[in-house]
N, C-alpha and C positions, 0 to 999 in steps of 0.2 A: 553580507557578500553573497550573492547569487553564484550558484555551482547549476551551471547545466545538467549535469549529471541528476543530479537529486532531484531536478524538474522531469525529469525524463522519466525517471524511477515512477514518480509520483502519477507522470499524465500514464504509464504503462499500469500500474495499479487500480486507478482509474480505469478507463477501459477495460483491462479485466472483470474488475466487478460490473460495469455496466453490460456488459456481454453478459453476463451470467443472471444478468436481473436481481442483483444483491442491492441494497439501500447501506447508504456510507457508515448509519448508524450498526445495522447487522455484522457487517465486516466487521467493523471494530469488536462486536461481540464476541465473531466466532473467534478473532485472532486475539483475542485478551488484549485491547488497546482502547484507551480513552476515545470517545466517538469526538472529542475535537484534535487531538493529538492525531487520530488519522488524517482527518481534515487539512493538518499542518504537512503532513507527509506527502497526501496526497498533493498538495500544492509547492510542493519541494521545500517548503521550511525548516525539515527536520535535515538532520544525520543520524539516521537511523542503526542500531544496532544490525549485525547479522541477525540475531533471534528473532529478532521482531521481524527482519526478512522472511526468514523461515517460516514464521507464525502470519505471517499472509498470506504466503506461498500455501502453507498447508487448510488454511481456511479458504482459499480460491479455490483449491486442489489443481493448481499450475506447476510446475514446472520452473523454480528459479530461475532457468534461462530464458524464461519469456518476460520477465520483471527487469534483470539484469541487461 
């Protein structure tokens, strides 16, 4: 079952690292997250914890309200 939402999350995540010039593998490094398990997030697959929100948030250095 498809959730927009979690798509949304995912293409916002996306573009954040791309703006930032991060590579999908690094993020997952800096946020403590399996580099295909981000992969899944970023393509809305996952339901992702809050923590793990936060541990992107804080590996971007964004802002939750720009993900959310």
């Amino acid at each position: 079952m498809t959730d927009e939402r979690m798509i949304a999350f995912g293409r916002r995540v996306r573009e954040a690292r791309k703006s930032k010039g991060i590579s999908q593998e690094r993020l997952a490094e800096m946020a403590d997250i399996d580099r295909s398990y981000m992969g899944n997030i970023e393509r809305g697959e996952k339901n992702i914890t809050l923590k793990k929100v936060y541990d992107i948030c804080d590996a971007l250095k964004v802002d939750i309200k720009e993900l959310i």
